[in-house]
C-alpha positions in Angstrom: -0.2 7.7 55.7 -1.0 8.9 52.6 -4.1 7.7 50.7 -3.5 9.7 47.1 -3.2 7.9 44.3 0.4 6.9 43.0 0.5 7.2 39.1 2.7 4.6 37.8 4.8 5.6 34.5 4.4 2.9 31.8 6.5 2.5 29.1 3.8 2.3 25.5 5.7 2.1 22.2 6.3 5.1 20.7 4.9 5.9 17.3 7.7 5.9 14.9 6.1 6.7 11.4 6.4 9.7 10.2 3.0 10.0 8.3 -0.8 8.6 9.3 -1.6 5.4 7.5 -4.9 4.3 6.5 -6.1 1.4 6.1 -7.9 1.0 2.6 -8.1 -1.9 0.9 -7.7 -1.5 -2.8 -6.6 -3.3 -5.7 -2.3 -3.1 -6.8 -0.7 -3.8 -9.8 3.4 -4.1 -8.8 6.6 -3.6 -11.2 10.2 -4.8 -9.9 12.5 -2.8 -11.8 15.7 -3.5 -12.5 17.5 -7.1 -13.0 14.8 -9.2 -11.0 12.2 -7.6 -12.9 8.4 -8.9 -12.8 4.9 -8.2 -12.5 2.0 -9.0 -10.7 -1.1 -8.2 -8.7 -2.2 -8.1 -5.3 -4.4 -5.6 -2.4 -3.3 -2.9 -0.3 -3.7 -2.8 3.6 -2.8 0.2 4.4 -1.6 3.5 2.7 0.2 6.8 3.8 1.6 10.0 1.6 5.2 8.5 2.3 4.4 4.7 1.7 2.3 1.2 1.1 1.7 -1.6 2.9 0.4 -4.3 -0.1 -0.7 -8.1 -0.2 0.5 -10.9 -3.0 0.6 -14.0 -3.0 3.4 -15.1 -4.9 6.6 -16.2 -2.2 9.0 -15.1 -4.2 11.4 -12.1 -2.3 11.3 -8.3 -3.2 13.8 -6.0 -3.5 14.9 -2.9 -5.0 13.2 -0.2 -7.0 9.3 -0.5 -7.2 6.5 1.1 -9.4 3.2 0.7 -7.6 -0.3 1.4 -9.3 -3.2 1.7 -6.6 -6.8 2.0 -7.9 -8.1 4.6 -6.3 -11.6 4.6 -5.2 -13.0 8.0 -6.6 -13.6 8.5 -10.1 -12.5 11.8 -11.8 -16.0 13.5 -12.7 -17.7 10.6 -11.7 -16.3 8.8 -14.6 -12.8 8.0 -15.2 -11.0 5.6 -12.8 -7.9 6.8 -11.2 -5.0 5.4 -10.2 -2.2 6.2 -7.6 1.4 5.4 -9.3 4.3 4.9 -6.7 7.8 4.7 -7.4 10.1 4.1 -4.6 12.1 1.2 -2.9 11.2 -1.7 -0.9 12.0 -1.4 2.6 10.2 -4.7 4.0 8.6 -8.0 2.5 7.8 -10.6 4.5 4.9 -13.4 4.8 2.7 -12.3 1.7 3.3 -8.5 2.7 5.3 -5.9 0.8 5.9 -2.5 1.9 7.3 0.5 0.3 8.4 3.9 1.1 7.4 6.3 -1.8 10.0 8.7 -3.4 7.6 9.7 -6.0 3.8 9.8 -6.4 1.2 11.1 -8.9 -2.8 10.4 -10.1 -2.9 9.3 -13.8 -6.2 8.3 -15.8 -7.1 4.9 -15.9 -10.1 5.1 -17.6 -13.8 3.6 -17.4 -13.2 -0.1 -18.5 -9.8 -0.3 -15.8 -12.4 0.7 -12.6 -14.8 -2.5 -13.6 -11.6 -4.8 -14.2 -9.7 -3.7 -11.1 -13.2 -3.9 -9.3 -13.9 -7.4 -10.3 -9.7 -8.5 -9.0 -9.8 -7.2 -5.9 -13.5 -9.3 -5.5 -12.1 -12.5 -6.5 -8.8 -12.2 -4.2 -7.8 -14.9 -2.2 -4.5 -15.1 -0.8 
């Protein structure tokens, strides 16, 4: 009898995303464009080159083309905010969580005053 060890195959999930996400937690301002257009506010949970996974807390569904402004946490010669703009569809929203896949992405200037108001949001969030 035989006293090596067996290895037993397990099955794990395989990863399916395409891209590394990272989870930073920065402050969103959201567009719906289109017919249901609206506005509104809320925290990212994780971010990738190809998408956004954000926080709101209004219960209303989403759908459809997005714009998506992140803050981003470095300031352009230490000082002039920036901020991530995504435009692409949303591919999942459920439970206070939206996510996106991006078909377009660039940094614009925010400015100094946008960092401190942005700053002060994303403090006083509670979903």
């Amino acid at each position: 009898m035989s006293v090596a060890p067996t290895l037993a195959l397990h099955s794990f999930p395989a990863e399916r995303r395409a891209r590394q996400r990272f989870p930073l937690v920065l402050a969103v301002e959201y567009k719906l464009l289109g017919k249901s257009e609206r506005s509104g506010w809320g925290k990212t949970c994780n971010i990738s080159s190809t998408g956004v996974l954000f926080e709101v807390t209004e219960k209303q569904p989403f759908a459809g083309s997005i714009e998506v402004m992140v803050s981003w946490p470095c300031l352009l010669d230490n000082t002039c905010a920036l901020k991530l703009v995504m435009k692409g569809r949303v591919v999942r929203s459920e439970d206070g969580g939206v996510a996106i896949e991006s078909r377009q992405h660039e940094f614009r200037t925010a400015g100094p005053a946008q960092a401190k108001r942005r700053h002060i949001k994303l403090q006083n969030w509670n979903p």
